[in-house]
N, C-alpha and C positions, 0 to 999 in steps of 0.2 A: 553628355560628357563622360567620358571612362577613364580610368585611375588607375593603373597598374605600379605596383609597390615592387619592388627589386631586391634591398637590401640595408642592412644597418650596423654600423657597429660604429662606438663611441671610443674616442683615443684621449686620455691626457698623458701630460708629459712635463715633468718637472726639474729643472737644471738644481745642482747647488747653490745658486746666486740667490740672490735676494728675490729679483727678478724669476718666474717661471716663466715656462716657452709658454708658447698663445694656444690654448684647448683648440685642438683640431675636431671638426666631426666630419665622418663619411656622411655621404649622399646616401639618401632615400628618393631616386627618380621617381616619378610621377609624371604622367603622362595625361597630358588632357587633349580630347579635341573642341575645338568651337570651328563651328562650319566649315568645316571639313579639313581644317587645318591643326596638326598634331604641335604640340609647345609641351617639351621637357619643362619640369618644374622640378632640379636635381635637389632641392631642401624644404620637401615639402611637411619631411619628419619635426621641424620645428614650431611649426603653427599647434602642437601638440603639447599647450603648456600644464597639462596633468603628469609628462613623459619624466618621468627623473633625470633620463638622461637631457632632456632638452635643456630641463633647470640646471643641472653640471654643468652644462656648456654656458649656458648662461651666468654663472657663478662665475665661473673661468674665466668669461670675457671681462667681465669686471675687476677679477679681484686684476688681470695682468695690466689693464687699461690704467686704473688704478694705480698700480707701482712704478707706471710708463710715466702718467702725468706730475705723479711725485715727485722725481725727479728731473723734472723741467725747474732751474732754478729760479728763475721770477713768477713763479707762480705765487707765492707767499707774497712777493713786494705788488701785485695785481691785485690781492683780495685786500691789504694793509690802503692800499691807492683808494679804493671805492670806500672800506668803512670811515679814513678820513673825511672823505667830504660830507658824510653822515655829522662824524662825532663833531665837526665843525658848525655843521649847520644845528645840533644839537637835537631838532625834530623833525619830522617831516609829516604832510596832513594828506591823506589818501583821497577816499571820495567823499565828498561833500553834498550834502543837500540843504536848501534851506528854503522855507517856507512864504508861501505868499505872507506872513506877517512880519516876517524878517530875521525869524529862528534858527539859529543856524546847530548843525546835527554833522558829527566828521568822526573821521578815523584820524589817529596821530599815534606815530611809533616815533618812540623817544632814540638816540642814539644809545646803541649797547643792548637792545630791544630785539627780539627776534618778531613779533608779530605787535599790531596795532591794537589799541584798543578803543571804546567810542567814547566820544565827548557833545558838549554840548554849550550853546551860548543862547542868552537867552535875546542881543542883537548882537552886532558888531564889534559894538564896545565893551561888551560886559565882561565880566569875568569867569570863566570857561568848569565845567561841572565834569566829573568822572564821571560816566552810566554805566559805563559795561566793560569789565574785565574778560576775555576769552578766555582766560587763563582757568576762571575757578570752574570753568563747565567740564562737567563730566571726571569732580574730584576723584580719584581712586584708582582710575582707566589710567593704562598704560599708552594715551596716545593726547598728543597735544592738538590742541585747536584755535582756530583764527576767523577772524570775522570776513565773511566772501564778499557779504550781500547784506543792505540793510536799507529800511524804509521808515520815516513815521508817516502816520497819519495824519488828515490835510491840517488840525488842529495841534499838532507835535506833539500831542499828548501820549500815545501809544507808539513804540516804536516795533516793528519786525524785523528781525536780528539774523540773519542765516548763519551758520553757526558749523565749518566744517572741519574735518580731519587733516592736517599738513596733508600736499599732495594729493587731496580727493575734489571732484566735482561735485557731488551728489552732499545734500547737506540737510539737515535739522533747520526748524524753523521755531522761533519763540518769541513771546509778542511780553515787551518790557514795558511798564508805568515808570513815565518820565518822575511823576510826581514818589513816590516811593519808593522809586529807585528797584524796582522787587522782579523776577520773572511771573507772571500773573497766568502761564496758562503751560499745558505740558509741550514738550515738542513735537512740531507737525514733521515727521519723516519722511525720505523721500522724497525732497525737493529740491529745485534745481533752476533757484531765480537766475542765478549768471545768464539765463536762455529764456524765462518765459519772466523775469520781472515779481512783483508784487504790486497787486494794485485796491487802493481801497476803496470802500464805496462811500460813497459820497458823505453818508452820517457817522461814517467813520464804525461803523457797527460792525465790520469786518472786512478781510479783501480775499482777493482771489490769486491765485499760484498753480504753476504745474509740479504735478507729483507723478513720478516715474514707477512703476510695480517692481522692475527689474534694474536695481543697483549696482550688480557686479560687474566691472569693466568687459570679463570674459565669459560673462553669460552670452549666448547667443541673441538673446533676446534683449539685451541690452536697451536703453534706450527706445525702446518701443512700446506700440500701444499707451503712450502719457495719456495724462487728464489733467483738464484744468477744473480745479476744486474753487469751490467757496466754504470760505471758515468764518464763521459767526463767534465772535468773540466770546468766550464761555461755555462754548460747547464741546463737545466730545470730541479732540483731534482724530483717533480711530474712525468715528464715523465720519464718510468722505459724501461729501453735496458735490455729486459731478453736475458742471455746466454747461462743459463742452468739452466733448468727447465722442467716439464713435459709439459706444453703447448707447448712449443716454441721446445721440441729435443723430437718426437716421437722414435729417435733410441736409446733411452737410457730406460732401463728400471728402474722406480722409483715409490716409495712407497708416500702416502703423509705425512708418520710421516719422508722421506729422508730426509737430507740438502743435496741440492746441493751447492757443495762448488768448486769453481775454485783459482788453485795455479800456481802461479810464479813463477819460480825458477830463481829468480835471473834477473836485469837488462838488459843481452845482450843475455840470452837462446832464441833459437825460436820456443819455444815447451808452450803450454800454457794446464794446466790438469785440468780434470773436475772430482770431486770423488765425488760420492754416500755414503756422509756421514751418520752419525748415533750412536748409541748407538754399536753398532755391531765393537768386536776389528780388523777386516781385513772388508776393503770395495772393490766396486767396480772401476775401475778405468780407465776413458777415457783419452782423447787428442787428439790433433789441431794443426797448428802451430797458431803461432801469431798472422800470418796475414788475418786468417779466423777466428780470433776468434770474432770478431761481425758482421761476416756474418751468418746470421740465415739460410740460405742454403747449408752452410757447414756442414754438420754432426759431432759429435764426434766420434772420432773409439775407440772400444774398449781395452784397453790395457792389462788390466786385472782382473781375477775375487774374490773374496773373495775367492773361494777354493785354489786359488795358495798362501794366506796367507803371501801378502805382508805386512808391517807393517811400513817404511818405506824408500823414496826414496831418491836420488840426482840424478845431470847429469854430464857428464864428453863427452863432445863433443857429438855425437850422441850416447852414451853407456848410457845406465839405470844400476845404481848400486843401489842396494836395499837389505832391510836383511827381511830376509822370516824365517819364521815356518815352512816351508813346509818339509818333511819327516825331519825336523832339530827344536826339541823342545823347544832348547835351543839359537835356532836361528840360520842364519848362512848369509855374506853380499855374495852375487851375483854380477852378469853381465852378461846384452842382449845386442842387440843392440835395438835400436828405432823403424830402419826401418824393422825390420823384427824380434821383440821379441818371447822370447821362456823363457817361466816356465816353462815348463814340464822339460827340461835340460840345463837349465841355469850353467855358465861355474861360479863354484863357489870360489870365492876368499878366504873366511876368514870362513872355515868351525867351526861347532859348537863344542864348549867344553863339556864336562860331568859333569862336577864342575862347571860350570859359563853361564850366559846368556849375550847375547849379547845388549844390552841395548839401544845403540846408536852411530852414524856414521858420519861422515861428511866429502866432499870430497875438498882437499886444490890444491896446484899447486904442493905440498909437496909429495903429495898422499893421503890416504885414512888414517881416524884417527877411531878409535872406542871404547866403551867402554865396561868393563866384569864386570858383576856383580856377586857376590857371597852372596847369599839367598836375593839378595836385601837389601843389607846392607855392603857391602863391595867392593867398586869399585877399578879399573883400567885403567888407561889409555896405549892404542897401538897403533903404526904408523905399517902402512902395504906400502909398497914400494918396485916396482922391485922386486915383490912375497915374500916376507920375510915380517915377522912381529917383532915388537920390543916393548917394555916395555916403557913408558915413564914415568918414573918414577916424581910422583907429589911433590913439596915440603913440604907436609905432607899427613898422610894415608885418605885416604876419603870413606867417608859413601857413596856418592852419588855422581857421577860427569855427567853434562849437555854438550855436548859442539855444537859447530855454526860455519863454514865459512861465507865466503862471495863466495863460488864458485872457478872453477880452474883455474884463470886467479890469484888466491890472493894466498899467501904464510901462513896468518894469520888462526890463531886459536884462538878461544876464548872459556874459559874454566868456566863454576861454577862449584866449590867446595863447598860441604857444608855435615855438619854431624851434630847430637843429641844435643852435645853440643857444634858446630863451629858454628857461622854465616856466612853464603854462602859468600865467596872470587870470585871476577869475575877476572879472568887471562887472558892475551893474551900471547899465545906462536908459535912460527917460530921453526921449525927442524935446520934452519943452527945455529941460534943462541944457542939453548936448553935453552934457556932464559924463565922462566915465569916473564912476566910483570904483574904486584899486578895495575889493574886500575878498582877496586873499589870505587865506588863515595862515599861509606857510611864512617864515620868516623873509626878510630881504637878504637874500645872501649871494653873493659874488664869489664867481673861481675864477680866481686867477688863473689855473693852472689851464686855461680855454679862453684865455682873454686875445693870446697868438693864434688864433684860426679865424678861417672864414670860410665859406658856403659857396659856390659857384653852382651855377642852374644854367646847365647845358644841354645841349640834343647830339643824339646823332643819327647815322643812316644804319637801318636792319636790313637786314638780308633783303628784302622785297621795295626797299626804299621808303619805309615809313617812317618817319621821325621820332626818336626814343629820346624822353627823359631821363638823364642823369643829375643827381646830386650830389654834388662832390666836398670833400668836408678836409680839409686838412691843414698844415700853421702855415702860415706865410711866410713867403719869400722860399719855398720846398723847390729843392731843384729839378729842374724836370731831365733826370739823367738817367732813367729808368730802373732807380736803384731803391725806391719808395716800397719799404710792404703794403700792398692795398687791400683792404676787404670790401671786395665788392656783394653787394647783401641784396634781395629780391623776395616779391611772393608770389604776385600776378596769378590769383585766385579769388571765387566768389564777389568779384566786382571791388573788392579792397580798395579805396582808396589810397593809400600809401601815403598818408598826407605827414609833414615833419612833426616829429616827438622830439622832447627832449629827455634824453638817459646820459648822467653823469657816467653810468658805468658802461656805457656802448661807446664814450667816448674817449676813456682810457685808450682804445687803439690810436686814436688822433697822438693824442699826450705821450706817446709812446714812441712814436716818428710815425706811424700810419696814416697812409690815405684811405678814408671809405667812399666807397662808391656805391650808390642807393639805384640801382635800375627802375626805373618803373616801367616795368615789363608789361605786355601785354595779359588781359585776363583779370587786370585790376579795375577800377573804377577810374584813372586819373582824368582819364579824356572822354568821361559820358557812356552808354551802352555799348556803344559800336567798339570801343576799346575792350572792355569787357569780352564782348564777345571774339571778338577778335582772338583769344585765348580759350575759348570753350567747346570742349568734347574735341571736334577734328580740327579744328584750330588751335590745336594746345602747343602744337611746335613752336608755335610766332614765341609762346612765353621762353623757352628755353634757347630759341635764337634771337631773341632780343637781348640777351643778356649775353651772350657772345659776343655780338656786336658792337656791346659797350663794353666789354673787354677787351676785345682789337683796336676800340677808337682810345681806351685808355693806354693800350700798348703801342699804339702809333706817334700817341701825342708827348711820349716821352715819362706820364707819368709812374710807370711803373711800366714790370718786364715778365713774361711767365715766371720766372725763375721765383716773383719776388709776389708772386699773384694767389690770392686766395679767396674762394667762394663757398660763401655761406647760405644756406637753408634752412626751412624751419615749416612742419607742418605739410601742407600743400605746398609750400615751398622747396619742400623737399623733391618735385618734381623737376622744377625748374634746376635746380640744383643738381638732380642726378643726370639731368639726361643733360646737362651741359655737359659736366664733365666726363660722360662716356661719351659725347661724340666730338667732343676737344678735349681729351687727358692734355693735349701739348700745352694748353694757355695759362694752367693752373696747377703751381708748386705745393699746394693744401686745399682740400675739403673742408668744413665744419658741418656735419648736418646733424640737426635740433628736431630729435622726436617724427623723420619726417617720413613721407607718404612714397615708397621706392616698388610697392609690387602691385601697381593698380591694377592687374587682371583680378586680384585676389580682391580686388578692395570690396568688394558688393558683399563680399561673408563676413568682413570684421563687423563689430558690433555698430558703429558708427556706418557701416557699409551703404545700407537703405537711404540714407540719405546722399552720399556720398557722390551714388546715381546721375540725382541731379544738376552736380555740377559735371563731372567727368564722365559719363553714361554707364553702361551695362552690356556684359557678355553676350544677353540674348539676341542683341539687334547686330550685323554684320558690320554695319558702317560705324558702329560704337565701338566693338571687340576689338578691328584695325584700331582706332584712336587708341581705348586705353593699352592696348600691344606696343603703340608706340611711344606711350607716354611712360612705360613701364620700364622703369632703370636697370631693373634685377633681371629683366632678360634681357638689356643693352650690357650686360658684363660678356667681356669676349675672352678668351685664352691670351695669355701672353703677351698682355698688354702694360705697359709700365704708367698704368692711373696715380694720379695725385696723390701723394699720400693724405690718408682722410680718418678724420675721430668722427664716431659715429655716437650719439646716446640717445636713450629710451628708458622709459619710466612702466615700470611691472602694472602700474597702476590706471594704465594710459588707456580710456574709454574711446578717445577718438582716436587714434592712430597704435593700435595694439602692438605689444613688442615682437610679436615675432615678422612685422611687416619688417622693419629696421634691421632683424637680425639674421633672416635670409640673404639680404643683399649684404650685411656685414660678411656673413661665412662665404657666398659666392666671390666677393672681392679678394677677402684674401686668401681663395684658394688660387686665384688667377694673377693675383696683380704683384709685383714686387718689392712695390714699397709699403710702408708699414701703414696698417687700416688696424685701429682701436674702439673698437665696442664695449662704449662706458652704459650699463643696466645701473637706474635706480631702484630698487625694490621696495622701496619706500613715497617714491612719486608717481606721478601721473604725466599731464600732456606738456612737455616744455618745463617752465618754472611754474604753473598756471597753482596757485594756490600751495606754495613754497615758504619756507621759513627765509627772513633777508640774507642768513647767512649760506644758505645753496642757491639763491641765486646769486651772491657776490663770486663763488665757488666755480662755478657754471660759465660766465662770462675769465673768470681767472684761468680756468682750464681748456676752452677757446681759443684763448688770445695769446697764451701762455706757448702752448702747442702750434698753433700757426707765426709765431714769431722764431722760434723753434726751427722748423721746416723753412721759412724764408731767410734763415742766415741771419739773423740778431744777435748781436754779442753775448745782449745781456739774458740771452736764454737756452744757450747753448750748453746741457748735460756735460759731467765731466766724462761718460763713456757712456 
């Protein structure tokens, strides 16, 4: 590769108005070749964020984007819209765990609350305990904190608490006594459950987690070389018991952008697994028994390898039950045994359907439960038992259903339900009973203001004539005159399922007069492997002409009109997002893109990069360079072209998609394009909202929706100049 540097000079420019003009920067060309092919990289001076002048520019693009969104005037009546249904519903209950003995252990943020705190019940009925305030951690510090991640022990008596900074990944860990209420041990640093989990061992004497060496977003070394530690309760967090990791297990083979991740299954299993996690949807996959599992002279053995395309496991005595992709697209659950496993002919239980993917499993005393998905947006529930399978039918139809044992020693099931316009119901249900138990911690609460919509589940024809998933959300009886603002929203990455959520505040655009439109684009999970791939490395176009697609069938069919059309992105979505709208600026009157992934030639050097590989490839290999060449938006910017108008933001803090990926193709946009592109920098955040106070993300969706109502001719959002 060879790099030749040309020139720099940095321009601002400041009007009388309130309003400044937008910081312009000149070009630092940059010239690369990969196989024998030369690619201008004309803003390569920005990936330079030690440069003063990069941060100026980056200041600039903020403070103007800023005064831009300001005066959007329904932006205030957006963010007042979302904390209603808060102050209404008065709390709301985050993530929940509860215990084979029926303990239940949750997050609850009150209305008027910026972050949650933890609670506790001692069953269903009882009456609810404060544990843990976020608030009082780290008195004195100029920086506030929120609970990311949190686990007890299989007894509830011990709880592990992750404990991080507004807008960071990377977080502190501390191990709380239920009974005393007290922090009992100093903080393990350096960890990063949101990714590798906490898992404890069986006597509860301590558990296991990965810990990261290198925490700075913009270290190069970022997220590499982890370890998965074991912490024995009482002892010295500084001193680190690796258990899996490349130093400490020469028999495993790992990469340093791996997590090594090790899992429990359960209180009384005697099997303890080591996987070779990662960005990559099937990994590698060891194990131990228990009782060598912190002996550093025990080897892990290999169980099995990303080709067998396991995707999920449980255990059931010595038997491995798992549902594989392997010659079965659509999935299919399995059974080995342990001591002598076999994927090549693994004796198969619950073979795959044609119509439906297998989504998820979980194994009871009951027998085996699972669930079918149809295009990822229509679930079911099944009990399989004494070889026969049966329907369980849910007390209403579900978009999405999650479910959990506690292992085969328990008879229980525990089920989320949740759909577009449901908010997620957490059930417990028993086969003898057929009882769903409704134990929900959140209130029963009703909005009216979404009682007028409804959900349509459509297809249409992609460019190559494949049938695409749409889900379309908007109130009844909407004309179809093509006068509808629509946002149509996608990811179609890392096998994503795409399955329906409910967000009161994503659906303010509905309540607003908007139509959305949910693509389920190629690259995602909805339709099994073969979907999946179907979007991976040189199949990445399908993801970004599938989403054209159903934007021509949504402009065809009368529901809306370029004029009135806006697409959104977010992450790796961001690919699908950019390369739409440089190679149809015509279809699309607004952009939104959310932290997202715009210069993938570059993506293998960010600090997330190593992994990144895996799903997108790498520069080294020719037939990978074409791919991400073409998947790369920031060099799909052409002269002279009148692109969408688009709001761009990024978070200073952003470990997996770095700011200056976002701020290249920002500066190349609107040196080229005519309509107005604003580059909103949080200097304060990280990836998206991902560990955000509630009031930036009310903020974030207001400034979104605010800005593309704006651009599509809305009355009620229309700046007085």
């Amino acid at each position: 590769m060879r790099i030749i540097f040309i020139a720099l000079l940095f321009l601002t420019a400041c009007s009388e108005s309130t309003i400044p003009q937008q910081p312009i920067l000149k070009r630092i060309n940059a010239v690369d070749e990969y196989h024998n092919q030369k690619i201008t990289d004309p803003y390569r001076n920005l990936e330079n964020l030690e440069d003063s002048t990069t941060i100026s520019w980056l200041l600039g693009q903020e403070d103007y984007a800023s005064k831009i969104l300001k005066n959007i005037p329904g932006q205030d009546r957006l963010i007042e819209k979302q904390k209603r249904f808060d102050k209404e519903k008065s709390y709301s209950i985050g993530l929940t765990r509860k215990t084979y003995d029926g303990q239940f252990f949750y997050t609850k943020l009150f209305a008027g609350d910026s972050v949650a705190r933890l609670y506790y019940k001692k069953n269903i009925a009882a009456k609810e305990e404060l544990l843990y305030d976020p608030s009082s951690y780290g008195k004195g510090e100029q920086k506030s904190y929120l609970i990311n991640y949190f686990k007890p022990d299989w007894k509830g008596e011990k709880i592990a608490i992750s404990i991080a900074n507004l807008g960071e990944e990377i977080s502190e860990i501390i191990i709380f006594d239920k009974k005393s209420k007290k922090i009992i041990s100093e903080p393990l640093k350096n960890a990063r459950p949101g990714i590798g989990g906490v898992y404890w061992l069986p006597d509860n004497s301590g558990f296991t987690y990965i810990y990261h060496p290198h925490i700075d977003p913009h270290d190069p070394n970022y997220g590499l070389n982890s370890k998965s530690l074991l912490y024995k309760l009482g002892s010295d967090p500084n001193i680190h018991k690796e258990i899996f990791s490349k130093p400490n297990n020469p028999e495993v083979v790992f990469k340093p952008e791996d997590f090594p991740k090790v899992l429990i299954y359960g209180n009384y299993y005697q099997y303890a697994f080591g996987q070779v996690s990662g960005s990559s949807r099937f990994k590698d996959m060891y194990f131990k028994t228990m009782a060598d599992l912190p002996l550093s002279n025990k080897p892990w053995k290999l169980l099995y390898k990303k080709s067998d395309k396991v995707e999920q496991i449980d255990i059931q005595n010595d038997y491995l039950i798992f549902l594989s992709a392997k010659n079965a697209s659509n999935y299919q659950i399995c059974k080995t045994s342990l001591k002598n496993p076999d994927f090549e002919n693994p004796e198969i239980l619950i073979p795959q359907d044609k119509n439906s993917v297998i989504s998820d499993f979980s194994v009871t005393k009951d027998g085996i439960y699972f669930v079918r998905m149809k295009n990822g947006v229509e679930a079911k529930l099944y009990q399989y038992v004494n070889g026969e399978e049966r329907e369980v039918i849910m007390p209403k139809p579900s978009g999405s259903i999650r479910i959990n044992s506690y292992g085969t020693k328990y008879n229980e099931l525990t089920i989320y339900n949740e759909g577009w316009l449901e908010e997620g119901v957490l059930y417990e249900y028993t086969s003898s009973s057929s009882e769903f138990i409704n134990i929900s911690l959140n209130p029963p609460f009703d909005y009216p203001e979404f009682e007028n919509l409804i959900v349509k589940e459509i297809e249409t024809k992609s460019h190559d004539g494949t049938m695409i998933p749409i889900s379309i959300i908007h109130k009844k009886n909407v004309k179809m005159d093509g006068k509808n603002p629509t946002l149509f929203y996608g990811y179609g990455a890392y096998g994503d399922p795409g399955n329906p959520f409910f967000s009161s505040s994503f659906l303010t655009w509905v309540n607003e007069g908007g139509i959305i439109a949910i693509a389920h684009v190629r690259g995602g999970g909805e339709k099994g492997d073969t979907w999946y791939r179907g979007g991976l490395k040189n199949t990445k176009p399908n993801t970004w002409k599938d989403m054209i697609a159903c934007t021509q069938h949504m402009i065809k069919e009368g529901y809306t009109s370029p004029e009135k059309s806006v697409l959104m992105g977010s992450s790796a979505g961001g690919i699908m997002a950019g390369r739409a709208m440089t190679d149809r600026p015509d279809l699309y009157k607004a952009v939104i893109l959310i932290s997202p992934a715009m210069n993938m030639l570059r993506s293998e050097i960010q600090p997330n990069g190593l992994n990144s590989i895996k799903e997108f490839g790498t520069v080294k290999i020719e037939k990978e360079f074409k791919a991400l060449l073409e998947m790369d938006s920031y060099h799909h910017v052409e002269k002279n072209v009148k692109y969408p108008a688009t709001l761009i933001t990024a978070g200073m803090k952003d470990g997996r998609v770095v700011v200056w990926d976002p701020a290249k193709f920002a500066a190349r946009l609107q040196e080229n394009s005519s309509n107005l592109v604003l580059f909103s920098v949080d200097f304060d955040s990280g990836h998206g909202s991902l560990n955000n106070s509630l009031e930036k993300y009310y903020k974030s969706f207001a400034e979104a929706f605010s800005f593309a109502f704006w651009q599509t001719g809305h009355p009620d959002y229309q700046p007085e100049n």
